[in-house]
Each structure stands twice: as C-alpha cells, then as structure tokens.
Backbone as JSON, one array per atom type, in Angstrom:
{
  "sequence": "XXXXXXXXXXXXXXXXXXXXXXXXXXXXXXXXXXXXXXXXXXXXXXXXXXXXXXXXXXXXXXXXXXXXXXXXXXXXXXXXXXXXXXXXXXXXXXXXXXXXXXXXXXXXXXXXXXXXXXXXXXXXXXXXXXXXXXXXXXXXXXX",
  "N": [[122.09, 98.59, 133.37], [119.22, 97.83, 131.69], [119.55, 98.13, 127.67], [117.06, 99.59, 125.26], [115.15, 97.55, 123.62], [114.02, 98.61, 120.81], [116.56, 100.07, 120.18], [118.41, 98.44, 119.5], [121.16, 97.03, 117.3], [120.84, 95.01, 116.02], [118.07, 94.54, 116.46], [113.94, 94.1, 115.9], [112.7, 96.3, 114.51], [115.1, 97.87, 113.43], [115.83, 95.79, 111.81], [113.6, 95.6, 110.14], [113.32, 98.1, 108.92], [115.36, 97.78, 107.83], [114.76, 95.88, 105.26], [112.23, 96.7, 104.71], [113.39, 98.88, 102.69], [115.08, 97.6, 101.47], [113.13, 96.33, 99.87], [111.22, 98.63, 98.86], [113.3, 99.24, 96.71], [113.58, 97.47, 95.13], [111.2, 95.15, 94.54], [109.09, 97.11, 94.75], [109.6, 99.3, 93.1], [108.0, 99.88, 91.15], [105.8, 101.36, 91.84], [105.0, 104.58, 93.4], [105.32, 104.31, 97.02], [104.61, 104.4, 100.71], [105.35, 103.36, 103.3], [104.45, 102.34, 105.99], [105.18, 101.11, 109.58], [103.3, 99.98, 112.47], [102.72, 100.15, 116.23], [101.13, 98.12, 118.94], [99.63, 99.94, 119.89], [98.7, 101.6, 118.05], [100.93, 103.58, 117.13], [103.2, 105.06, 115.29], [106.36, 103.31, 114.36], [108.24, 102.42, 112.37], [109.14, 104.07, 109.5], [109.23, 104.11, 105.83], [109.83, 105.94, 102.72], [108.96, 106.15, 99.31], [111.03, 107.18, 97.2], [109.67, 109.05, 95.16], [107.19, 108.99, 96.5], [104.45, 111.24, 97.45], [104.07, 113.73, 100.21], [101.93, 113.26, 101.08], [101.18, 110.73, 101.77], [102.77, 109.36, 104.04], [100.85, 109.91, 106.47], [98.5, 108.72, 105.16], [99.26, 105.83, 105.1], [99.51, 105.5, 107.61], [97.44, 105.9, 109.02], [95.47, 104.38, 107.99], [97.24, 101.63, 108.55], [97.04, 102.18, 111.92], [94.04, 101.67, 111.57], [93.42, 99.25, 111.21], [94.67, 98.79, 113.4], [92.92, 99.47, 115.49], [90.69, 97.92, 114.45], [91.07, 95.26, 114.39], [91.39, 93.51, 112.55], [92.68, 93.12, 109.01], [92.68, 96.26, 107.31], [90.91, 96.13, 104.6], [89.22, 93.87, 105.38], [87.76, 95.33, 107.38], [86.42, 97.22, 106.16], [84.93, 96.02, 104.49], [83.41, 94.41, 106.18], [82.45, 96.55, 107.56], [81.38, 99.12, 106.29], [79.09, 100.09, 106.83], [79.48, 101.78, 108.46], [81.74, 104.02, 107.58], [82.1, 106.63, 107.05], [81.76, 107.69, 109.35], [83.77, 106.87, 111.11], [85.57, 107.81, 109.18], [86.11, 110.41, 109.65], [87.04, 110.26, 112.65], [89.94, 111.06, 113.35], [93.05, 110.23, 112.66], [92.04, 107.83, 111.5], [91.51, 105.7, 108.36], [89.83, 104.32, 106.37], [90.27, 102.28, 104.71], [91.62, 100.2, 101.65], [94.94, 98.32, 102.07], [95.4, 98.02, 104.51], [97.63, 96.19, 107.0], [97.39, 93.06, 109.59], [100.1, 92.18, 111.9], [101.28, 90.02, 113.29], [102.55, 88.0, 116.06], [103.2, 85.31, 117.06], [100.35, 84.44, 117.04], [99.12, 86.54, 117.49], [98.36, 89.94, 117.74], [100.57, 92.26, 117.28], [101.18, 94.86, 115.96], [100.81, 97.14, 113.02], [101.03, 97.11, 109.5], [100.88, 99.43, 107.07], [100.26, 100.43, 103.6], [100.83, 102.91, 101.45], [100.38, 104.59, 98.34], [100.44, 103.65, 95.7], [98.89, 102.85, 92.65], [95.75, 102.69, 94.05], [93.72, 101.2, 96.52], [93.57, 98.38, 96.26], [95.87, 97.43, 95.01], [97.9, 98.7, 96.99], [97.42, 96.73, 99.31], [98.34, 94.02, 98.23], [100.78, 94.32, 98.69], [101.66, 95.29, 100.59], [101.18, 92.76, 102.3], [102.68, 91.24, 101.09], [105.27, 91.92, 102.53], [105.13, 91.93, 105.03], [104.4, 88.83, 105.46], [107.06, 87.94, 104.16], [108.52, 88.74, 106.24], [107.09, 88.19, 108.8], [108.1, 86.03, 110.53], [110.6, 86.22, 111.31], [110.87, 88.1, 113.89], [111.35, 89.45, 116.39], [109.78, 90.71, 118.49], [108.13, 91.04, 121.47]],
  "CA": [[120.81, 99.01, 132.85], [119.53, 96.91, 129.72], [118.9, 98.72, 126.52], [115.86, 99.65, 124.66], [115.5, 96.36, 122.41], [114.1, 98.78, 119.96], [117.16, 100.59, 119.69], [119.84, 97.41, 119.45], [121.67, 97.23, 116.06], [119.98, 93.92, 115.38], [116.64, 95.07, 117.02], [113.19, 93.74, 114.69], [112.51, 97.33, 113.9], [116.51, 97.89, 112.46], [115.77, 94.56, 110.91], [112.61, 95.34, 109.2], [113.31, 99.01, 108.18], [116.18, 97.22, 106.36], [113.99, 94.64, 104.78], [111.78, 97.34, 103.8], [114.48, 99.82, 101.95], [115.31, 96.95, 100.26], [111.74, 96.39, 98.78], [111.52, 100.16, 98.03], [114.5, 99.3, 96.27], [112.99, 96.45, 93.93], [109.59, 94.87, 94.11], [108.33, 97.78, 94.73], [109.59, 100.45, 92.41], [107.39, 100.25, 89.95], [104.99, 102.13, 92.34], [105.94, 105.31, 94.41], [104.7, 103.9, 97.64], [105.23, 104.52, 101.91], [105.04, 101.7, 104.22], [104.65, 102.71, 107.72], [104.69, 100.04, 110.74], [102.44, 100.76, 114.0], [102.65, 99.23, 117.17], [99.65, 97.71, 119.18], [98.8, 100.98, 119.92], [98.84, 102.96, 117.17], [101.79, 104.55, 117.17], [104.38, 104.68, 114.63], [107.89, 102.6, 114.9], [108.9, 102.34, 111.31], [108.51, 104.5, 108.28], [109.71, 104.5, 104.66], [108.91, 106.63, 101.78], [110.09, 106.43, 98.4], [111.46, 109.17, 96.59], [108.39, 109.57, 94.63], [105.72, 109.01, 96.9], [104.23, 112.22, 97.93], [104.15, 113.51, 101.92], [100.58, 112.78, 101.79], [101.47, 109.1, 101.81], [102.62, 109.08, 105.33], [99.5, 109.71, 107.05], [97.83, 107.73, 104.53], [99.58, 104.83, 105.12], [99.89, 105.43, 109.4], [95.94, 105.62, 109.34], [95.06, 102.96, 107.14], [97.67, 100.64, 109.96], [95.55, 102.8, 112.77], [92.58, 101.36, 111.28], [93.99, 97.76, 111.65], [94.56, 98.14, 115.3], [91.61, 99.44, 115.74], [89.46, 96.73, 114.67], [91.33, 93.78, 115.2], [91.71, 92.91, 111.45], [93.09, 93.58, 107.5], [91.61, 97.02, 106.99], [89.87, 95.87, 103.46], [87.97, 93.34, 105.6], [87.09, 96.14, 107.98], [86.01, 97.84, 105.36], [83.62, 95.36, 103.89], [82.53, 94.5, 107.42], [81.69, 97.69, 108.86], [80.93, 99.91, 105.18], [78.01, 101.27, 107.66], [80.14, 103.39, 109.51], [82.64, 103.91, 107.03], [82.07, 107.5, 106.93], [82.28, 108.01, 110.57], [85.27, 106.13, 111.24], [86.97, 108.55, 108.19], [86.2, 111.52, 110.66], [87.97, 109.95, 113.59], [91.16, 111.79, 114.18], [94.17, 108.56, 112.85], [91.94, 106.59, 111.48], [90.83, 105.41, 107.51], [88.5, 103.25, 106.24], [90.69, 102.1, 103.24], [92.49, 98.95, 101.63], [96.37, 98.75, 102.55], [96.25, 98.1, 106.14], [97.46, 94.04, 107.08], [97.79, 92.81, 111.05], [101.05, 92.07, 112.14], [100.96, 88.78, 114.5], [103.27, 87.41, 116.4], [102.53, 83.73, 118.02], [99.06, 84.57, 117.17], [98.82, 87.65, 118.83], [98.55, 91.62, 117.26], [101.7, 92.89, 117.82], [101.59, 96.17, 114.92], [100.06, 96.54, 111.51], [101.71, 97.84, 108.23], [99.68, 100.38, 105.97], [101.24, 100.81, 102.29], [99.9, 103.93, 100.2], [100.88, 105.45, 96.9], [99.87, 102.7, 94.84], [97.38, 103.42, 92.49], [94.4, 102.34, 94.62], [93.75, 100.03, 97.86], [93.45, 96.87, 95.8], [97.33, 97.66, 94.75], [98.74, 98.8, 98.38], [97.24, 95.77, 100.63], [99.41, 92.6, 98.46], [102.28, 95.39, 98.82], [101.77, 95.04, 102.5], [100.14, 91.68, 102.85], [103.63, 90.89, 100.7], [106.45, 92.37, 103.14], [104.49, 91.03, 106.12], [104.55, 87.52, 105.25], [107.94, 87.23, 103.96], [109.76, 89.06, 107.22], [107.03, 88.0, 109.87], [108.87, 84.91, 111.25], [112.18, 87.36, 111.86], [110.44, 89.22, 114.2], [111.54, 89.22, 118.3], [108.61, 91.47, 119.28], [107.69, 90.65, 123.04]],
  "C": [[120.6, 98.37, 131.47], [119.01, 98.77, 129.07], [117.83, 98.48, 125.87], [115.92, 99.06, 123.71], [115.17, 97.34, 121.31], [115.22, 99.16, 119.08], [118.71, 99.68, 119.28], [119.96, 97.33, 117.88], [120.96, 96.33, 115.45], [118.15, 93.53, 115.49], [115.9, 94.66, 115.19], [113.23, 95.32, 114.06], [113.98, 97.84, 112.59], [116.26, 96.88, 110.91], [115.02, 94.81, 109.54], [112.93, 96.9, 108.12], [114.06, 98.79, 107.26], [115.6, 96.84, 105.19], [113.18, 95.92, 103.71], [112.23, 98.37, 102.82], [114.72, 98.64, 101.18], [114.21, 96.54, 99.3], [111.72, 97.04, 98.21], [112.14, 100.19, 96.95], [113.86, 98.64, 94.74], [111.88, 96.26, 93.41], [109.08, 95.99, 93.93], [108.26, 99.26, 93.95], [108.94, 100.69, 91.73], [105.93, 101.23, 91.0], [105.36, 102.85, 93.46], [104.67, 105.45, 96.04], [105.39, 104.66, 99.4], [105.05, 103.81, 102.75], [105.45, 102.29, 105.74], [104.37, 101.57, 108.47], [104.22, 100.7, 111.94], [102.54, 99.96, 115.13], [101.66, 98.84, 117.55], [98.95, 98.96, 119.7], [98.87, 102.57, 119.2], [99.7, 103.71, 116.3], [103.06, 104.39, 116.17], [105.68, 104.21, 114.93], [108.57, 102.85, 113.55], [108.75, 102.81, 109.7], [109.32, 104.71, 107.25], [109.04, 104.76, 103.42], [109.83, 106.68, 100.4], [110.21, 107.61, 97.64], [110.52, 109.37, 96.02], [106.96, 109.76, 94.9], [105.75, 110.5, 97.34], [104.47, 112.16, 99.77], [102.45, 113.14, 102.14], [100.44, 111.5, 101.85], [101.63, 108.6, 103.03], [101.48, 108.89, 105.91], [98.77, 108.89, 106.49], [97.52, 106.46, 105.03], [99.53, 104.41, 106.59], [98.39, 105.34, 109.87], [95.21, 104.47, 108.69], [95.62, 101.46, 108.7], [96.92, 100.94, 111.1], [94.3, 101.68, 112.95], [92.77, 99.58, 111.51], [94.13, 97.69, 112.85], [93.65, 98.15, 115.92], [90.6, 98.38, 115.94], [89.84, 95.48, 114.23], [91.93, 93.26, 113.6], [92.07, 93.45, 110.05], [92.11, 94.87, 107.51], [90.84, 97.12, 105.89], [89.19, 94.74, 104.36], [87.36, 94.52, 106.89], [85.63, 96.61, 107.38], [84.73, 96.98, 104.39], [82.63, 95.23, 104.67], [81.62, 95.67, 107.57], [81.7, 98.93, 107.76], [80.15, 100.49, 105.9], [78.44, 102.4, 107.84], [81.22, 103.91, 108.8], [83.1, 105.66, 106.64], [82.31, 108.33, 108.36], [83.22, 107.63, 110.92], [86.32, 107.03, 110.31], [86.84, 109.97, 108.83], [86.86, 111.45, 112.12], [89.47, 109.68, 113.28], [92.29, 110.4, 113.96], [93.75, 107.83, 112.38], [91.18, 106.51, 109.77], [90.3, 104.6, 107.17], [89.48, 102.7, 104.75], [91.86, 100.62, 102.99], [93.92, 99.35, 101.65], [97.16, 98.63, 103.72], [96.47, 96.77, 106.41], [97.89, 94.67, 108.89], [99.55, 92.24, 110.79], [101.13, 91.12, 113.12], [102.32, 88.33, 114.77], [102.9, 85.92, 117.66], [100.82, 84.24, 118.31], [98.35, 85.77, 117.96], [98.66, 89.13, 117.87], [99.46, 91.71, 117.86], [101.85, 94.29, 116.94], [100.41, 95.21, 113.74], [101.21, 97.5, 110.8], [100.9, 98.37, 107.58], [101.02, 101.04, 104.61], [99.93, 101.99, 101.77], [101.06, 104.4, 99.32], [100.71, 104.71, 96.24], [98.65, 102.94, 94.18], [95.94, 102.64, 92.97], [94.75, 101.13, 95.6], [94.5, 99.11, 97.63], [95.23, 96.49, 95.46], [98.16, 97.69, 96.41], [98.02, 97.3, 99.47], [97.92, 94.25, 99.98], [100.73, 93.45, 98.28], [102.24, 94.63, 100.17], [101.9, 93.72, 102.79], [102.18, 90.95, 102.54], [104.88, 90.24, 102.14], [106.04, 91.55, 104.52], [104.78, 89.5, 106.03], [106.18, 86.98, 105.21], [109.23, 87.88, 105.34], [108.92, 88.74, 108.65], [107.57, 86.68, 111.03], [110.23, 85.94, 111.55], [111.88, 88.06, 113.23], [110.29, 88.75, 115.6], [110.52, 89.86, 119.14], [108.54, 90.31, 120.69], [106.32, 89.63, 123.38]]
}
C-alpha cells in the first residue's frame, strides 16, 4: 500500500513547514505573524504561528489564502479588481477581501495559496508571503 506523500518525512508540506519555522525564526521576527498554506481547495495543509501573533491570525491568514483560490489570483489584486463586491465576499463564510494572500503554482498551475497576517497591515503581510513563496516554490513535489 503506498503512503500518503503528504505524510513522508521528506514530503513538500514537512519540507515547507520547516522552511517556514525557520522564517518565523528570522526574517520574520520583527513582526508577530501566521502563515497558513491551503490547498486547491481551500483547505488547510500547513500552519505556523508565532509566539506573538494572536489566535485571531489563523483565520485571518486561512481566509485571506481562501480568497486566493477563490479567484484565481494574489488577493491584493482581487481586491483592486473586484472592490465592488468587496463587502459581499467579506460575508462569505472562509473568505476575505484583504492583502496577504499570494497563489502557489506549480508548472504553471494553482496548486495552494499562502495567507500571512499579523503584520501591521496588508501592504506588510503579502511581501511576507509573496517572500516565502518564491524562495521555496521550486522545492515543491505537489502532483
């Protein structure tokens, strides 16, 4: 019977939650932040919080990524895009209208997004994200 690639020692998710504990660790202390990863549908795979971010950071950060799968792209260009609805979209149940959320591609494809919060403001949490993304998405065995 194979094993669930997520759960293999060297599995991307192992990989990345590393990757990101070690950010936590450095770049990113100077702001008490939570970096959640989502899969293509939604759903959380990978979450870290640093000791100072609050618990309202999770969700923050898991709806902001949400909001990236949602509509295909960075949730600050959502958010410029589609400002119309920007108030309805923050009443749907998972999902925010706010800067912080980046895509996650693999061979050109959505495969997850990352959503950073605790940073003071959007403009702060999306080159958090945009960061970690870039420098670990070539690592990354996704399917």
């Amino acid at each position: 019977m194979r094993q669930d690639p997520r759960s293999r020692p060297g599995s991307s998710n192992n990989r990345f939650r590393s990757w990101l504990a070690s950010r936590s660790r450095s770049n990113l202390i100077r702001y008490a932040v939570t970096a959640v990863v989502v899969d293509r549908n939604g759903d959380p795979q990978v979450m870290i919080r640093g000791t100072r971010a609050n618990r309202f950071t999770i969700q923050i950060a898991t709806d902001k990524a949400r909001a990236v799968i949602l509509s295909g792209v960075d949730s600050s260009l959502f958010l410029h895009n589609r400002g119309d609805i920007r108030m309805e979209m923050d009443h749907v149940d998972g999902i925010l209208m706010l800067e912080g959320g980046v895509r996650i591609d693999s061979v050109g494809t959505l495969v997850g997004a990352l959503g950073v919060s605790g940073a003071p403001g959007g403009e702060k949490d999306e080159p958090c994200a945009k960061t970690a993304v870039a420098a670990y998405v070539d690592q990354l065995d996704m399917p």
